[in-house]
C-alpha positions in Angstrom: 0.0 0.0 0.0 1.3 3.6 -1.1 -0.3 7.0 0.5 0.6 10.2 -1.5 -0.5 13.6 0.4 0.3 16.6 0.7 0.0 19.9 3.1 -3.0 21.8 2.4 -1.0 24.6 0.6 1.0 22.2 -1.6 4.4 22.6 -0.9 5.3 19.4 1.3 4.4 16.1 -0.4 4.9 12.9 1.3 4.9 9.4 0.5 3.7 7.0 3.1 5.0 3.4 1.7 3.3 0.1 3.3 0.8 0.2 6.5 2.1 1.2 9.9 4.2 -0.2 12.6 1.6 0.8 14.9 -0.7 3.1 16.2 -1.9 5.1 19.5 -3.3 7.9 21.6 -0.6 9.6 23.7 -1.7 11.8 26.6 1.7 12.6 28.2 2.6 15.8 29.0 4.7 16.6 26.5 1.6 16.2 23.7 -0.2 18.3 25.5 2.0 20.9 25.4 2.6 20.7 21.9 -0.9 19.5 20.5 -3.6 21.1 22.9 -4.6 17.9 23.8 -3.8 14.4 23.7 -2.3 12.9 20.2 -2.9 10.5 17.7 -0.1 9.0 15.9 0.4 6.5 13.6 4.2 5.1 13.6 6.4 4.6 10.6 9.7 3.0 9.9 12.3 6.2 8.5 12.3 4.0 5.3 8.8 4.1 4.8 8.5 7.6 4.5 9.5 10.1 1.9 9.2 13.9 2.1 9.2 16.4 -0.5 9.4 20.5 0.5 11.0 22.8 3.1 9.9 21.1 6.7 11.6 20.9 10.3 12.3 18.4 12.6 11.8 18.3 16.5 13.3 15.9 18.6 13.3 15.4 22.4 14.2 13.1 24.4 10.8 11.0 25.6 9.9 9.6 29.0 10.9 6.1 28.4 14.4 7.5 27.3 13.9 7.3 23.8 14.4 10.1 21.1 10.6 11.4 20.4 11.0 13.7 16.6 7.9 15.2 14.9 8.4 16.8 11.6 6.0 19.8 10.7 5.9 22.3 7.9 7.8 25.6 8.4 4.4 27.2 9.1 4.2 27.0 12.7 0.7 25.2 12.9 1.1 22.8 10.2 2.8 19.4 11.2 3.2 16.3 9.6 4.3 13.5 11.9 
């Protein structure tokens, strides 16, 4: 399976190639903060995932330890995750 979006201006693109890893509702602080609320993510492996257009990436370290990143348009209220 292949998903092919993109922002709602047009100038990111991505490429989603076969389903996801996994999926789930976080509701730990750190989400809240950044989201407003709690989160709903769907996980990918880096080589599953293609990205076209000028974006940023966000990484933190997460409570179990492990490097959290989210990747977002340069507009600050657009992300793509």
């Amino acid at each position: 399976m292949s998903i092919i979006e993109t922002c709602h201006c047009g100038s990111v693109e991505f490429t989603l190639q076969n389903d996801p890893m996994m999926h789930f509702a976080c509701h730990c602080s750190d989400c809240q903060k950044l989201w407003g609320n709690s989160f709903f993510v769907y996980a990918y492996s880096t080589d599953d995932i293609s990205i076209t257009g000028e974006v940023k990436k966000y990484s933190f370290e997460g409570g179990s330890g492990n490097p959290v990143s989210y990747t977002h348009l340069t507009l600050p209220t657009k992300r793509i995750v």
